[in-house]
C-alpha positions as CSV (number, residue, x, y, z in Angstrom):
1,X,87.9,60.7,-35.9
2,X,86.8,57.9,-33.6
3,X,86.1,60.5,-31.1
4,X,83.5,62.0,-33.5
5,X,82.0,58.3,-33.9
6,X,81.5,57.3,-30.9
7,X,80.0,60.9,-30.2
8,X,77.8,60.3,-33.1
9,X,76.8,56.7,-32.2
10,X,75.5,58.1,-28.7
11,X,73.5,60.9,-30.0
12,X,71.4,58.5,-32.7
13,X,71.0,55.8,-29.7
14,X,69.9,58.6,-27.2
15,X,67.4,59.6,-29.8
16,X,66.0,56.2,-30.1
17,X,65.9,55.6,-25.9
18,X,62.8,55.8,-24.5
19,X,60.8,56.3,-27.5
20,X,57.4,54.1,-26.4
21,X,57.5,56.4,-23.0
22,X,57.3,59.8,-25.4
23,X,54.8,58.0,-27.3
24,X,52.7,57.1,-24.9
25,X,52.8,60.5,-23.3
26,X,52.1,62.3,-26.8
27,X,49.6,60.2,-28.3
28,X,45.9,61.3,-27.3
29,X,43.2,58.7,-26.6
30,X,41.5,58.7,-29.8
31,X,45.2,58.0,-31.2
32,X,45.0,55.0,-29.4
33,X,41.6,54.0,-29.8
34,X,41.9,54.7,-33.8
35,X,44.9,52.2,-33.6
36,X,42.5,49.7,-32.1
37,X,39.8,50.5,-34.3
38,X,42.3,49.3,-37.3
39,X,43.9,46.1,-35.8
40,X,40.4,44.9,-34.3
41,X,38.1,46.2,-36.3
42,X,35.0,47.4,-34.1
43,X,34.5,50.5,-34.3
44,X,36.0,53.0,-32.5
45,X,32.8,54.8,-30.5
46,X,32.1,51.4,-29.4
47,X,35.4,51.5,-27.7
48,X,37.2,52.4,-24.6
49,X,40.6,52.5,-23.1
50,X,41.1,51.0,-19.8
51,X,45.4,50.8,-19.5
52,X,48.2,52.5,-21.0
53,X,52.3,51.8,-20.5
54,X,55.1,52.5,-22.2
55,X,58.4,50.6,-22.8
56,X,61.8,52.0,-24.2
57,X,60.7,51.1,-28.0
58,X,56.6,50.5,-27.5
59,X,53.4,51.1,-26.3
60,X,50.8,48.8,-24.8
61,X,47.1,49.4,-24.1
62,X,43.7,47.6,-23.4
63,X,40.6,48.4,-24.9
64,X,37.0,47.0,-23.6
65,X,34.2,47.1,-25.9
66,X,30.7,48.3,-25.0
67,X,29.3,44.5,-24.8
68,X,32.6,43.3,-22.6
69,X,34.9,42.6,-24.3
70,X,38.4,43.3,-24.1
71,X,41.9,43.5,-26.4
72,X,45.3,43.8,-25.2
73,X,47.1,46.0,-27.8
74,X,50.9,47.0,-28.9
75,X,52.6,48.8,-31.6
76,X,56.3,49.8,-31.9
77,X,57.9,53.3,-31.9
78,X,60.8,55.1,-33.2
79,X,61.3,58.8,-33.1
80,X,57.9,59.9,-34.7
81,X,56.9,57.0,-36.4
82,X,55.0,54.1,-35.0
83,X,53.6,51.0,-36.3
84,X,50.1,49.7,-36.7
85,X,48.9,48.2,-33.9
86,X,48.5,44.5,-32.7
87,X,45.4,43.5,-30.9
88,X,44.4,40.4,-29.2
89,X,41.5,39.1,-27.5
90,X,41.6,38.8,-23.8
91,X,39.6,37.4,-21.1
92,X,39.1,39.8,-18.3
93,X,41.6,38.6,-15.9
94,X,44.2,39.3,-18.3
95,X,44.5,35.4,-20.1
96,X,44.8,35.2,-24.1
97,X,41.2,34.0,-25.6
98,X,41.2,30.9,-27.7
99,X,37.9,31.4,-29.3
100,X,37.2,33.3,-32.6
101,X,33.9,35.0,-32.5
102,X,31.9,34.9,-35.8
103,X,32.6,38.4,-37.2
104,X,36.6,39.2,-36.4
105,X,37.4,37.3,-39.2
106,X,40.0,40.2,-41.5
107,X,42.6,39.6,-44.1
108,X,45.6,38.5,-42.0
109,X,43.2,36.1,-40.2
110,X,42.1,34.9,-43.4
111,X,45.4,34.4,-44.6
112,X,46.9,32.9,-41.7
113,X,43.9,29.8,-42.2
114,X,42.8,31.1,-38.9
115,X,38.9,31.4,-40.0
């Protein structure tokens, strides 16, 4: 019996290894970019993906707008579902932004106090 445990408990945990490194590999572009689209919202044709990795349990990704701009993105994955993404300003060396630009004000940010 604890032979067919432990068996079992390695075959769900093998499953779940490696997960953001299928999902990054399976996901198309536009996938990405529509992920984007959501979390920053600007549009996705004014959009473009510049990086793309993949952990054990996530993916991570930059998009650069048509004017500049650029967002460091995430979401999580398991199996065949992922999560929404996660975007965040950037400066174009890499460094977290601390200024909010007039129209990315959403919900969350609204929420959160944030503008």
């Amino acid at each position: 019996m604890k032979n067919k445990l432990l068996l079992a408990v390695i075959a769900v945990s093998s499953l779940l290894t490696a997960c953001g490194h299928v999902s990054n590999a399976v996901l198309s572009e536009q996938e990405l970019l529509d992920k984007a689209e959501f979390a920053t919202g600007i549009s996705r044709d004014q959009l473009t993906l510049v990086e793309r990795s993949g952990s054990l349990d996530a993916v991570e990704y930059r998009v650069a707008t048509k004017k500049g701009r650029q967002f460091r993105c995430y979401f999580t994955s398991a199996l065949a579902v992922t999560s929404d993404a996660v975007c965040q300003e950037i400066t174009k060396d890499g460094k977290k932004t601390t200024k909010q630009k007039k129209g990315d004000c959403n919900a969350l940010l609204k929420a959160a106090g944030k503008c």
